[in-house]
Structures are given as structure tokens and as C-alpha cells.
C-alpha positions as CSV (number, residue, x, y, z in Angstrom):
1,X,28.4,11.8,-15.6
2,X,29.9,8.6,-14.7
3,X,30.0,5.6,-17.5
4,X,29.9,3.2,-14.6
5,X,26.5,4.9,-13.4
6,X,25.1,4.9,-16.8
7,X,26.3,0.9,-17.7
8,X,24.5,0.1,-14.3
9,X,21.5,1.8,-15.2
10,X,20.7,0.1,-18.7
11,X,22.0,-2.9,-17.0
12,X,18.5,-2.7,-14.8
13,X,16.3,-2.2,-17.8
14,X,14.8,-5.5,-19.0
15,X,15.2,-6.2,-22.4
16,X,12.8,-8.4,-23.2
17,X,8.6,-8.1,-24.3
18,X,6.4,-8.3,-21.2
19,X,3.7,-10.0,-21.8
20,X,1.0,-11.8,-19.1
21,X,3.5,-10.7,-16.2
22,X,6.8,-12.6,-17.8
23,X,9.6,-11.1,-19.3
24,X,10.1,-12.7,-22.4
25,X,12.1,-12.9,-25.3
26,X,10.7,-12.1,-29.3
27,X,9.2,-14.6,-31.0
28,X,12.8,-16.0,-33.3
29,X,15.0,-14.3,-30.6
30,X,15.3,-11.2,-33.1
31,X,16.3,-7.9,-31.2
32,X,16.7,-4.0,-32.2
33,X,19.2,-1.9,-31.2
34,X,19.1,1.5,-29.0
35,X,21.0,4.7,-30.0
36,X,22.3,7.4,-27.8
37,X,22.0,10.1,-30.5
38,X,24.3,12.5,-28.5
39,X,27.3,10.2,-29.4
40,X,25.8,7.5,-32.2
41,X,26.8,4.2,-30.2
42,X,24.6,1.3,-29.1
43,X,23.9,1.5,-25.7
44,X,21.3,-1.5,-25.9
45,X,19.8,-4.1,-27.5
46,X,16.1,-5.3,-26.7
47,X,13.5,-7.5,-27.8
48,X,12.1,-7.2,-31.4
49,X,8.4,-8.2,-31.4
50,X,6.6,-10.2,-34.3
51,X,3.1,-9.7,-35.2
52,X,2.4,-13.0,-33.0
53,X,4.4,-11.6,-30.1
54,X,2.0,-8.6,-30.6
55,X,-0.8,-10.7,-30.0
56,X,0.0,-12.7,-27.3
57,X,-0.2,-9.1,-25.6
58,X,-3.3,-8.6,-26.5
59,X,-4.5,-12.2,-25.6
60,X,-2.9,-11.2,-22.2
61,X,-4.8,-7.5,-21.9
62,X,-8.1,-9.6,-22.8
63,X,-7.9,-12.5,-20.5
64,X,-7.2,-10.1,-17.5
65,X,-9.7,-7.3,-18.5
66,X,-12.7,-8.8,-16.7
67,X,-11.1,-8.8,-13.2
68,X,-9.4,-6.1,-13.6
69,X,-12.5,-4.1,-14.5
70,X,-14.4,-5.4,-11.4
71,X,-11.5,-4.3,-8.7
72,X,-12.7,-1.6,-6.6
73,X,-11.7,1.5,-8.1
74,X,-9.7,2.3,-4.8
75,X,-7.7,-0.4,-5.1
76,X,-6.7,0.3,-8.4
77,X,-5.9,4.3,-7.8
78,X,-3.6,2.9,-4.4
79,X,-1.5,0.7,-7.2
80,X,-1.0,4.0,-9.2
81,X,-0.2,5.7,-6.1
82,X,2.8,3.0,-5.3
83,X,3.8,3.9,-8.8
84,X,3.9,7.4,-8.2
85,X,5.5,6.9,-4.9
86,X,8.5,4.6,-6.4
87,X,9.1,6.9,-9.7
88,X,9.7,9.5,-7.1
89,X,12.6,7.1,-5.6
90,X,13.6,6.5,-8.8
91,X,13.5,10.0,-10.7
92,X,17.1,9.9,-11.2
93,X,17.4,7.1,-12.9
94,X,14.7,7.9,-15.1
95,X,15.8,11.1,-15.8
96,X,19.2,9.6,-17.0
97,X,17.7,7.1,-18.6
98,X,15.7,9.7,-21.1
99,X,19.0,11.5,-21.5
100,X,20.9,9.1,-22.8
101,X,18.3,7.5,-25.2
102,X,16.2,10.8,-26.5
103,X,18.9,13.1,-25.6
104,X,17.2,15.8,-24.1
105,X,19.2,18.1,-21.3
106,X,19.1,16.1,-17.8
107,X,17.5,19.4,-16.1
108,X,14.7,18.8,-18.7
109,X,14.4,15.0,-18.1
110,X,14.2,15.8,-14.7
111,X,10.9,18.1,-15.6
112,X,9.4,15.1,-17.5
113,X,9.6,12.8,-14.6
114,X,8.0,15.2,-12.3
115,X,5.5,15.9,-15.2
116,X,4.9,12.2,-15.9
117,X,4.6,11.6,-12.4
118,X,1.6,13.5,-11.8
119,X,-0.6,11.8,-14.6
120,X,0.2,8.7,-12.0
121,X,-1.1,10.4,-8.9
122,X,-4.0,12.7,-10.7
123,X,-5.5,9.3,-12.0
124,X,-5.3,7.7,-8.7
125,X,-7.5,10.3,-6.9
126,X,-9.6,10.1,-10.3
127,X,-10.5,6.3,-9.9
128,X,-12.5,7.0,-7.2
129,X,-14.4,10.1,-8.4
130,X,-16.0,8.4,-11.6
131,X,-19.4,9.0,-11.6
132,X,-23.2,8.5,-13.0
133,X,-26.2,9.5,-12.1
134,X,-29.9,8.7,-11.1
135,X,-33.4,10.7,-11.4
136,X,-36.8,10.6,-12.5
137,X,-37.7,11.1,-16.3
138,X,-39.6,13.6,-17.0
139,X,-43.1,11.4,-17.5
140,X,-42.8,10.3,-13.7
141,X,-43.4,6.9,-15.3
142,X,-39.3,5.6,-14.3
143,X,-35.9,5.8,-13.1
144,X,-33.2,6.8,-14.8
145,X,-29.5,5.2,-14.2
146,X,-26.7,6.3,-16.0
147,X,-23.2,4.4,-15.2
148,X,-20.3,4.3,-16.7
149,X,-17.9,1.2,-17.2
150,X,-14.2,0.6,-18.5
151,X,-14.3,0.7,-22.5
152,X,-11.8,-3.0,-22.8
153,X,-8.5,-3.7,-23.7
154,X,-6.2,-0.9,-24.9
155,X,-3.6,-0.6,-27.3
156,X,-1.6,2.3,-26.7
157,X,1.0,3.7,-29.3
158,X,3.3,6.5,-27.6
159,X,6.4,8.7,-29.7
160,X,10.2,8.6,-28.7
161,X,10.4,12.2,-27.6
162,X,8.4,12.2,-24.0
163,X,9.0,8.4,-23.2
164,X,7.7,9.2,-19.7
165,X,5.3,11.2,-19.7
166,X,3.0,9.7,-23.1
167,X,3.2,6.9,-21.3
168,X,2.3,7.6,-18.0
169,X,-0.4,9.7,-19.6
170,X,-1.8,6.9,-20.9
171,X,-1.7,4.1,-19.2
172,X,-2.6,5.9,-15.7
173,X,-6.0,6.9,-17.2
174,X,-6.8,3.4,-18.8
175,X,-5.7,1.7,-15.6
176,X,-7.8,4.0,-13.4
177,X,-11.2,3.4,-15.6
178,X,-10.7,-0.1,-15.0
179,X,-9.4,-0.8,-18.7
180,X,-6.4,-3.5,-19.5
181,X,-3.3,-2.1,-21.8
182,X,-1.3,-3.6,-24.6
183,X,1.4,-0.5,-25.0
184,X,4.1,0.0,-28.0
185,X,6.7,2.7,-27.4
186,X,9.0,4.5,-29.9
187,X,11.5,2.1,-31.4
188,X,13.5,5.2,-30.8
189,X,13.5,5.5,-27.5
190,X,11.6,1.9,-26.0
191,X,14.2,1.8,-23.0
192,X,12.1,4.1,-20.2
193,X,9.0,2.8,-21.1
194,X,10.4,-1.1,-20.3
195,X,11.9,0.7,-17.1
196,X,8.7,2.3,-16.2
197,X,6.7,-1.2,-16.4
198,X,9.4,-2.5,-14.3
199,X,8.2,-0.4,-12.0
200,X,4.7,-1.3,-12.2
201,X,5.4,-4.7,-12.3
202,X,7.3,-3.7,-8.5
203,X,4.4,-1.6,-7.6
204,X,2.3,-4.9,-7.5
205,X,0.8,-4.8,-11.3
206,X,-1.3,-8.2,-11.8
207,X,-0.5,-10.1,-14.4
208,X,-1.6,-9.1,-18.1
209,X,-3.0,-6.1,-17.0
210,X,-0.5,-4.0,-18.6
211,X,1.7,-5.6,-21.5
212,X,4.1,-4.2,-23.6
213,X,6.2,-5.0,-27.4
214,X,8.8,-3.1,-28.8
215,X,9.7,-3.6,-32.6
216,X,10.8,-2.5,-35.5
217,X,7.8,-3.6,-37.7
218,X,5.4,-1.5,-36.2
219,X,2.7,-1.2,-38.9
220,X,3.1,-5.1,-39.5
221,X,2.7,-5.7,-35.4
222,X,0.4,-3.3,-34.8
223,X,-2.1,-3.7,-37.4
224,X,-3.7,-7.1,-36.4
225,X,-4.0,-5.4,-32.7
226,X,-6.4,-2.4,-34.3
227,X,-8.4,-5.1,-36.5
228,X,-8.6,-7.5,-33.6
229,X,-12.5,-7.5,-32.3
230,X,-11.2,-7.9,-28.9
231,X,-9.6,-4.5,-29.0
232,X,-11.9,-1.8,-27.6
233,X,-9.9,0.9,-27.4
234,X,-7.0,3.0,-29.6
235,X,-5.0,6.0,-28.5
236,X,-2.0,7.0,-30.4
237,X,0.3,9.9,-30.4
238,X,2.6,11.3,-33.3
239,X,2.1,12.7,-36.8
240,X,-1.1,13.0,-38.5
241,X,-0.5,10.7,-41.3
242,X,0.1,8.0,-38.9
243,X,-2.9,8.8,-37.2
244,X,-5.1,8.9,-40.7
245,X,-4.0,5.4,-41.6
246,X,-4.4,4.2,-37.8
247,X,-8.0,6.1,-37.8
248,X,-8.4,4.0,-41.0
249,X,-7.2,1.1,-39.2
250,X,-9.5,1.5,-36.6
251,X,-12.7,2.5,-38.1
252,X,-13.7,-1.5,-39.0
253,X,-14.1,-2.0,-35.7
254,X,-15.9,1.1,-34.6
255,X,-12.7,1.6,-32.3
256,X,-12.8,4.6,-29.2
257,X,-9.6,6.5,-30.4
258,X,-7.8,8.9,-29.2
259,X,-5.4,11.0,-31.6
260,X,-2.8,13.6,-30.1
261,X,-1.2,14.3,-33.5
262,X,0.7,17.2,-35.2
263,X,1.1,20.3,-34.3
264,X,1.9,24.1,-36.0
265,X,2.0,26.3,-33.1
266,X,1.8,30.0,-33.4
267,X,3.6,32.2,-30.9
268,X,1.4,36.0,-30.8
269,X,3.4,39.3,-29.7
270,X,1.1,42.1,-29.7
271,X,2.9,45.7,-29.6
272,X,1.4,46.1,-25.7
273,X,3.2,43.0,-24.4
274,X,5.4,42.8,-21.4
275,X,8.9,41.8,-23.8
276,X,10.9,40.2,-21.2
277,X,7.7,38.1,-20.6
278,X,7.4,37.3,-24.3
279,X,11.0,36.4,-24.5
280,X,11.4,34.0,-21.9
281,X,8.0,32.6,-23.1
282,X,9.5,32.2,-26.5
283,X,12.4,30.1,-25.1
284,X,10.3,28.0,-23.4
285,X,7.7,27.3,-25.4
286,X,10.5,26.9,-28.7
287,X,13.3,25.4,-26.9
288,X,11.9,22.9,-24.8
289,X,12.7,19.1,-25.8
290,X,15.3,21.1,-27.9
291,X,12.7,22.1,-29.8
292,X,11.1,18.7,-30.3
293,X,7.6,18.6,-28.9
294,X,4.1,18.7,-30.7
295,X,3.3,21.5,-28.4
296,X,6.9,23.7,-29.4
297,X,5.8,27.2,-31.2
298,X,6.6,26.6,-34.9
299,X,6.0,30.5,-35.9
300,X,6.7,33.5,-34.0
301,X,4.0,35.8,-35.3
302,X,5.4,39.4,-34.2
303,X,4.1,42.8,-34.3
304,X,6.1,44.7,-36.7
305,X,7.2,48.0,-34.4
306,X,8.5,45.5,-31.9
307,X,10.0,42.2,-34.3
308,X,13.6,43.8,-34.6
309,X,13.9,44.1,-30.7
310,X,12.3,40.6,-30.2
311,X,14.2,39.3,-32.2
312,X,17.6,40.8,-30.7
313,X,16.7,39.4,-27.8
314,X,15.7,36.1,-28.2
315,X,19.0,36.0,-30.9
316,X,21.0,37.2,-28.0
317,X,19.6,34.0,-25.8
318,X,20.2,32.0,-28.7
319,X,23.6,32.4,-28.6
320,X,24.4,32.0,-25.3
321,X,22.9,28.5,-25.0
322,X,25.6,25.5,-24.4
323,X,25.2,22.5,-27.0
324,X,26.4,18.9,-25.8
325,X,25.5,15.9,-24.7
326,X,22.6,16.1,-21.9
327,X,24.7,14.6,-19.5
328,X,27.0,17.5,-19.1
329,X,26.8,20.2,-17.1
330,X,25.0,23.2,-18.3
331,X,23.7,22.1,-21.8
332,X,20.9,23.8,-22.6
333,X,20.7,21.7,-26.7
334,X,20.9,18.0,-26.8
335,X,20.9,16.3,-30.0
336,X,17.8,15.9,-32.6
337,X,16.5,12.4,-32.5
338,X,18.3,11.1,-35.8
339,X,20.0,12.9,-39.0
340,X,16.4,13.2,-40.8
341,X,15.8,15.5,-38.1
342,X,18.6,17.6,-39.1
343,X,18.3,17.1,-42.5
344,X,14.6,18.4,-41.9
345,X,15.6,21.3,-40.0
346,X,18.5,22.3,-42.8
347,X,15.9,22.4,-45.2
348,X,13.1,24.0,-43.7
349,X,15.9,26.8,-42.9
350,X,17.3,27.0,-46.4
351,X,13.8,26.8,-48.0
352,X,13.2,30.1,-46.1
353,X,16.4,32.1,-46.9
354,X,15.9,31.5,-50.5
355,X,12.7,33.1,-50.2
356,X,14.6,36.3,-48.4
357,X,14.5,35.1,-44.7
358,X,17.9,36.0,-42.6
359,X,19.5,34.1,-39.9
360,X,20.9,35.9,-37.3
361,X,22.0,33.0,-35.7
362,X,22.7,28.8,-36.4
363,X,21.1,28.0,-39.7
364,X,23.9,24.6,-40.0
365,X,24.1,21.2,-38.5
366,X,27.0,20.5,-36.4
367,X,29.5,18.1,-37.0
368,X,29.2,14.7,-35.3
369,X,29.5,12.6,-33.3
370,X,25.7,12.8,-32.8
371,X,23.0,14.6,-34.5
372,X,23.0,17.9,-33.5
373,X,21.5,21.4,-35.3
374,X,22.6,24.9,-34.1
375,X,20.1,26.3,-31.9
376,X,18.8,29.2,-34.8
377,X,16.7,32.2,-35.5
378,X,15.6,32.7,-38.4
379,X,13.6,36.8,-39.1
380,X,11.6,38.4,-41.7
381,X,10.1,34.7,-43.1
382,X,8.4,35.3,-46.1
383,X,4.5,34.0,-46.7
384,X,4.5,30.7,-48.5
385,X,8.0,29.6,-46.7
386,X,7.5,26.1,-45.8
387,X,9.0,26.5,-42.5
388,X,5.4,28.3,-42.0
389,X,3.3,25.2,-42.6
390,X,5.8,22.1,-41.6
391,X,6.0,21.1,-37.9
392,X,9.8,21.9,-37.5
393,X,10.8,19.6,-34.4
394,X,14.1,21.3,-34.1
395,X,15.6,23.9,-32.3
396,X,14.0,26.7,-35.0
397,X,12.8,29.7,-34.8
398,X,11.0,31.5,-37.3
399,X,9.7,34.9,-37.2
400,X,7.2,36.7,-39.3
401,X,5.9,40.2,-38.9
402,X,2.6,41.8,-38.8
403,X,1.0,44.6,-38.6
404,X,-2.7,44.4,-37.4
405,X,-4.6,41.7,-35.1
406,X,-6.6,40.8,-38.0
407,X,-3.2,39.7,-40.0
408,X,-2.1,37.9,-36.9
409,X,-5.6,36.1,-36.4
410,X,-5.4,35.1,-40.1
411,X,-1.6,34.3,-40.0
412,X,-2.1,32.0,-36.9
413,X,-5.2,30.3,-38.0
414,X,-3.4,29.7,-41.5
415,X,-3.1,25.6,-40.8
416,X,-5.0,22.4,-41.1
417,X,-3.4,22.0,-37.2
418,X,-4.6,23.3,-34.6
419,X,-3.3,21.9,-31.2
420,X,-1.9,24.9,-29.1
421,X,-1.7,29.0,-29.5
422,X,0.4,31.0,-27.7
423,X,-0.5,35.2,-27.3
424,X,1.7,37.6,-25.6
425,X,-0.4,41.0,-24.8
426,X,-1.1,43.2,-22.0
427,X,-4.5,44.5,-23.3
428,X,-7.3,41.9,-21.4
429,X,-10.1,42.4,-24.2
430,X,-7.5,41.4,-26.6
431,X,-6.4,38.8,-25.2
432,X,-9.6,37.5,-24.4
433,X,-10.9,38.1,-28.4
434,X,-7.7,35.7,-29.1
435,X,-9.4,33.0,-26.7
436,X,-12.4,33.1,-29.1
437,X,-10.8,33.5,-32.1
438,X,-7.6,31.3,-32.6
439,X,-8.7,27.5,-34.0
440,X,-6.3,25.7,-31.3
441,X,-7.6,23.2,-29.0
442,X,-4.9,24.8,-25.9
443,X,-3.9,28.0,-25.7
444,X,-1.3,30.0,-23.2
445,X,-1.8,33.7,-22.4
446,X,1.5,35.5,-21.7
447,X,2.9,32.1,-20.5
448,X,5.1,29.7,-22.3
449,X,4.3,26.2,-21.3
450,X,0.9,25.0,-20.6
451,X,0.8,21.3,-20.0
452,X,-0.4,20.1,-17.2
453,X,-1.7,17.0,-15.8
454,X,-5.0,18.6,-14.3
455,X,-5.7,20.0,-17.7
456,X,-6.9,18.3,-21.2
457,X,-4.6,17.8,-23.4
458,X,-5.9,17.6,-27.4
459,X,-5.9,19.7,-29.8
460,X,-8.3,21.1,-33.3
461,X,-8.6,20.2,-36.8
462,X,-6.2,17.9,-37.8
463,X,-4.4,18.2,-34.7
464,X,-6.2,15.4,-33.5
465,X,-9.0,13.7,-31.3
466,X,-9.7,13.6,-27.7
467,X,-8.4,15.2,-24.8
468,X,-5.3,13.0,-22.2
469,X,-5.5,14.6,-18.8
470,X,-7.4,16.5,-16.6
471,X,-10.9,15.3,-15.6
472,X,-11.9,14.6,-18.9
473,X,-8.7,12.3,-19.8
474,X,-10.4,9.1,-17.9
475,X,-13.7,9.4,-19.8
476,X,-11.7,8.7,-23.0
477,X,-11.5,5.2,-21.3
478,X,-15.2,5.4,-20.6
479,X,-18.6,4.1,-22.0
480,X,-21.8,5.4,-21.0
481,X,-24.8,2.6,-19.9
482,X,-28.6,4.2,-19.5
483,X,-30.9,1.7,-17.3
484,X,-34.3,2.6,-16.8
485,X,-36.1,0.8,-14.0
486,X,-40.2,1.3,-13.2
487,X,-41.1,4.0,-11.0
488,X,-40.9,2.2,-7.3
489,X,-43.6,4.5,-5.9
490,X,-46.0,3.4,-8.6
């Protein structure tokens, strides 16, 4: 990959806080610094918002909320559709873009963008489709109107390790119900969220409908946002103590939230399923984001007559995988986000061998430059390992056998989370009994991914509330208002 290409790129992305349709600089001039974690050197420097910078954003998302609530709901779906149109001119660049600040593998940003893309164009066919209704009560005596109307201003809070895509899943929805946005992205990775509202600023944005802050202060910025009476509306993604304090944030002013917080994921192989299928699902649904995703499986819960061979195989993929930077050809594992990711990772590991768990393959950090951890697998994980109840978010993966469905039910249900379930079995009542019985808000049946932009997105227990996506993702920036009105006939 061409320096030149990727010193051009960040040259494009605005570096400032946009607020009220201006590009501006922090309040003091103060700035943070961007890290490409693949290689540990600055590759920018941006804007770093104070608490007043924070609410000059949301001065902006109030002042505009009002006409941008009353434009015709087509008008604001064809303004999504631009965006949609010109991320699709401009996938490449976001794709590098993601690469080089969250180090994911370029094939994989390139997923994102299409991903993120289609929370744009699902939201602009769902501005049009929102929907009341009218009727007769039941005593004859009225009419019944029920309508819905945009919630307010939004303050948005999205994680460094799907820049895109949380965004886009976001905002699309608030913009489509009518609703105004103050967003903060991941100090960690701010840069493609600045790009991306570029764009909508080029797709024809008015001003101070979305705005957006980037700092290092984040509870200190944020806070007076969530206690401001103005704000209407809080959706947040990342871990669930975050999401406590922020729920505790919010609750003084009877906030809507929506929480998409941590996840524990359990991967199911029954001694029926297809094992090529459950394989490729494992690498998938483990590997993905290098492992880094709320929605990665965090235990592989394996039948015991098949858990050797599974794990010979998947040990066997393991090992073939090429670690780098995501820029370079054939890399399958980027870097984790930072070293407390790899210091995580080493301990989780090392927590489960001293409890009689082997590694059949990684189990070490690498050497730098960057902050990369051997793609592992770790078998025979005993009960009470804390790789079994901590969110890894690394390239990790842990098996532990059993030996009838009830173990496995118990086994996977065995968490306070409860966001996705993954089952791997060729027997349809079973699989079907696993629908009703595993606490997880999402749940993939002999498949390995199941995100989708058509489908909702949330998860159980403390795994968070709310759903992003799908037709229910735009009532989360929805209120209901019943009218009744005297019978006309009478």
C-alpha cells in the first residue's frame, strides 16, 4: 500500500469539531493524537473538545431540531440516499482509512463499509414507512389517532472498533425519524467518523443537524450533554460499566436510551453438526475484527466425542492465518487496539492454563512494532477459568467440552450477558429447543455471522437495551402521541 496514498487520504480528513455546519477548532486549541496500532506512530492529530465545545454541539442539535423534524420524511430519506450513494464512491478510502486507524484487515474494512452502508440506505426507505394509526374506540363514542413524532436531540456515543458502521447505525435511524444528532466517536479511532460527516456535510446535511466532538475527556464532555434537559435521547455502545454509569447519567432526565453493551457469546457444537460448517462458522464468528467485536464467540461449547477433531481443525486454520499490518496483502490478523488488549488477552490465556487448559496454538504477544497477539486456541478450559466469563476482544479461542444439551444450555446461559448465541446442529427440533432456550437477544443457527442491517440488533440481560436496525431500530428514535377526537357521525 502506497504511503503517498495513505498521507493523501488523512490529508482529506478534517481535523477539527463540527459543530452548526463549521469546522472548527477546540475550545484552547488543545488536540489528541491518532495511533496506527499496526506500527505505533502518529498518523494524526485532531481537535480535543472541552465540556463547552460539547455543548455548543448540543446548542447546535437543539436549535435545528424543530425544522429538521418538520421536513418531509422523503426529503430526509433522499439525503441518506446521497450518503449511501457517495460512501459507495468513496469505499476505498474508507476502508483504508479504518485500516490504518483500528487496524483491522482491509478485506474486512471493506465488509464494514458495505455493512455500514446499508444502515444508510435501509433508513432511507424507512423514513417514509413510519406509521400510526386511526379507528374507533370501542364505546363508538370517538376516534382514535395514534402518531408518532421524532423523540429530540441525540447524543450518540459509538466504540473505536466498527467506526463505520456504529456510526452509520446510528445516526441513519435518528436522522430518518426526524431527530437532530450530537455524536462522540472512539478517541481511538475518531478519524472515519470525521470522514463520514464530511460526507454528509457533501451529501447536502443542513447545518446543526448532525454535529460532532472528539476528546479525550469523555466522561467530563459528555456528562453535561446526558444532564442537559434539552437532550431527549441517549444511545451508547461499549462495555456495560460504561453503560451503568451513563444509564445512571441519564436516568435524571427520564432519557430514551439505547444500550448495545458487552457481550459473552457462546459458540454450540452438537455431536449431529455438519463440522466443516461449524468450523468455518467458528472462524468467522471468532476471528472477525480479529477477534474484537461484541458479537465475537467468547466460548466454544463442544460436544465431547467431537471437541478433539474440532479442535484440530480450527487449530489447523489457526495456524495458517498471515499476521501483519492490514494493509498488506493476505493478512488475515491485524493488531489489537492497544497493549491492554494484549495484556488482557495474555492473561485471560494464562489464567486458563494454570487451571489445566492447553494451547495448541499462539498463547504469546508478538513483538512490536504494534500491538499484536498470536491468533490462539486454547482446549479443555476448565469451569471457573475467567476466560469463561470475561469478554475476550482478541483473537482467542477457548474451548470447553460437554457432554449433554442440558450441560450445554446451562454452560451457555452461565452469564449476566446475553447478546448473541451461536448453535451448530443438524437435528431441527434441537435446534429449534436452542431458540427457546438460550438467554441471548440474537442468535445464528449453523451460521457464523448474523448482523444485518434489516435485522435488530440488541441483546439480553446485561447485554444491554434496545434494538439498532431492522424495522424496529427507527422506533428507538420514536414517541408515541394518542389523540382522541369526537365521533364525527354523532
Amino acid at each position: 500500500m502506497s504511503e503517498n496514498r495513505e498521507s493523501e487520504l488523512l490529508a482529506k480528513v478534517p481535523d477539527g469539531l463540527f459543530i452548526d455546519g463549521e469546522w472548527l477548532a477546540a475550545d484552547g486549541g488543545k488536540t489528541l493524537k491518532v495511533f496506527d496500532p499496526a506500527t505505533g506512530e502518529v498518523v494524526k492529530e485532531i481537535a480535543n473538545a472541552s465540556p463547552g465545545d460539547g455543548m455548543a454541539a448540543l446548542d447546535a442539535a437543539d436549535a435545528a431540531f424543530p425544522s429538521w423534524s418538520q421536513t418531509p420524511p422523503r426529503e430526509r430519506g433522499e439525503l441518506l440516499r446521497r450518503a449511501f450513494d457517495l460512501l459507495q464512491e468513496r469505499k476505498e478510502e474508507f476502508a483504508l482509512l479504518m485500516t490504518i486507524e483500528m487496524g483491522k484487515p482491509l478485506a474486512e474494512a471493506r465488509g464494514e463499509v458495505a455493512y455500514g452502508g446499508e444502515f444508510l440506505r435501509w433508513f432511507s426507505e424507512e423514513a417514509a414507512r413510519i406509521q400510526g394509526r386511526y379507528g374507533s374506540n370501542p364505546e363508538g363514542t370517538g376516534r382514535m389517532i395514534v402518531s408518532q413524532h421524532a423523540v429530540g436531540p441525540c447524543f450518540l456515543i459509538t466504540p473505536w472498533n466498527f467506526p463505520l458502521a456504529m456510526a452509520t447505525r446510528k445516526i441513519a435511524p435518528a436522522l430518518a425519524a426526524g431527530c437532530t444528532v450530537v455524536i462522540k466517536p472512539a478517541e481511538l479511532t475518531p478519524l472515519t467518523t470525521l470522514y463520514f460527516v464530511k460526507l454528509l456535510e457533501d451529501a447536502g446535511l443542513p447545518k446543526g443537524v448532525v454535529n460532532v466532538f472528539t476528546t479525550s475527556t469523555s466522561g467530563a464532555v459528555s456528562e453535561p450533554i446526558i444532564r442537559d434537559p434539552r437532550l431527549r435521547k441517549l444511545s451508547f455502545t461499549g462495555s456495560t460499566p460504561v453503560g451503568v454509569r451513563l444509564l445512571e447519567q441519564a436516568a435524571s432526565g427520564i432519557l430514551r436510551t439505547s444500550m448495545e453493551l458487552g457481550g459473552n457469546a457462546p459458540f454450540v457444537v452438537f455431536d449431529d453438526a455438519d463440522l466443516d460448517k461449524a468450523v468455518d462458522g467458528a472462524m468467522l464468528a471468532k476471528f472477525r475484527n480479529i477477534g474484537q467485536a461484541c458479537t465475537a464467540a467468547n466460548r466454544f461449547i463442544v460436544h465431547r466425542s467431537v471437541a478433539d477433531e474440532f479442535a484440530r481443525r480450527v487449530t489447523e486454520k489457526v495456524q495458517a492465518f498471515k499476521i501483519g499490518r492490514g494493509t498488506e496483502e493476505g493478512v488475515a490478523i491485524g493488531p489489537l487496539i492497544d497493549n491492554r488488549a494484549v495484556a488482557k488477552a495474555s492473561e485471560l490465556v494464562q489464567d486458563a492454563v494454570s487451571r489445566g487448559a492447553v494451547v495448541t496454538t499462539g498463547g504469546h504477544a508478538i513483538d512490536g512494532p504494534g500491538t499484536f497477539y498470536a491468533p490462539t486456541v486454547v482446549t479443555d478450559v476448565k469451569p471457573g477459568s475467567e476466560i469463561l466469563q470475561e469478554e475476550i476482544f482478541g483473537p482467542v479461542l477457548a474451548i470447553i467440552p460437554f457432554d449433554t444439551e442440558d450441560d450445554a444450555v446451562r454452560i451457555a446461559n452461565d452469564t449476566e450477558y446475553g447478546l448473541v448465541s451461536y448453535v451448530f446442529t443438524e437435528n431441527l427440533a434441537r435446534g429449534q429447543r436452542m431458540i427457546e432456550r438460550l438467554e441471548t437477544g440474537m442468535m445464528g443457527l449453523n451460521v457464523g455471522v448474523v448482523s444485518n442491517a434489516a435485522a435488530p440488533f440488541g441483546g439480553w440481560k446485561s447485554s444491554g437495551l434496545g434494538r439498532e436496525g431492522g424495522a424496529e431500530g427507527i422506533h428507538e428514535y420514536l414517541q408515541t402521541k394518542y389523540t382522541l377526537t369526537p365521533n364525527p357521525f354523532a
